[in-house]
C-alpha positions in Angstrom: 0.0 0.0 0.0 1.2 3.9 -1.0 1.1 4.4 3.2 3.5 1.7 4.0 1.2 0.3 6.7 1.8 -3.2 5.3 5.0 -5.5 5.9 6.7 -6.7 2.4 5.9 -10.6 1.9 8.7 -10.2 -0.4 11.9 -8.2 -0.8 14.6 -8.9 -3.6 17.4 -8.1 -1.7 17.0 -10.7 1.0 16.2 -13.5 -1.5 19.3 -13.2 -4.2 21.0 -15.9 -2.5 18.3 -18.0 -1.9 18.1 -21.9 -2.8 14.7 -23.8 -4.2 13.6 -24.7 -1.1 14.1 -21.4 0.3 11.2 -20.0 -1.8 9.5 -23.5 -1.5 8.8 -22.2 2.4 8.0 -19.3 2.0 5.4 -20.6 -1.0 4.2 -23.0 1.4 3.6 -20.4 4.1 1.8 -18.2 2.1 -0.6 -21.1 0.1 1.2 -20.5 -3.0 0.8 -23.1 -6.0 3.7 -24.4 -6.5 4.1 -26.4 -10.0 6.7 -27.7 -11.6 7.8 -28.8 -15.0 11.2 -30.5 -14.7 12.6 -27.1 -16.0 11.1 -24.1 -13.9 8.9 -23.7 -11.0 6.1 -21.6 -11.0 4.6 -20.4 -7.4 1.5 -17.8 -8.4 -1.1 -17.3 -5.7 -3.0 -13.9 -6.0 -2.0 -12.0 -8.9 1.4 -12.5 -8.1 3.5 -15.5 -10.4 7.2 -16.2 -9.8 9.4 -18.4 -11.9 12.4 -20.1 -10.4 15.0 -22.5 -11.6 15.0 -25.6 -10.6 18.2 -24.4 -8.6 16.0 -21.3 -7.2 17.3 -18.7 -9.4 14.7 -16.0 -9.9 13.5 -15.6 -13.3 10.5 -13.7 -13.3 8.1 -12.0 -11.3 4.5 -10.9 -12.5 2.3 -8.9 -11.0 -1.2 -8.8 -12.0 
């Protein structure tokens, strides 16, 4: 929100090192879905979509 009266679920600077199972939490404790193709994960939940490799490398982020 513009006021800042929310706390970030996400931040980019904390997760740049992270590994797939870091973000495989945090999906879990937010009821992302988590799918996965043998190539990328997706976790979406919300208008939010984030690709990883399978190593947990952030590929995209979508907002919608």
């Amino acid at each position: 929100d513009f006021h800042s009266n929310r706390e970030r679920v996400i931040t980019f600077d904390k997760t740049m090192n992270w590994e797939i199972n870091d973000w495989l939490n945090l999906a879990n404790e937010n009821e992302f879905d988590i799918n996965n193709d043998n190539k990328l994960f997706y976790l979406t939940h919300d208008g939010i979509s984030i690709c990883l490799s399978q190593n947990g490398r952030l590929g995209m982020v979508s907002l919608r």
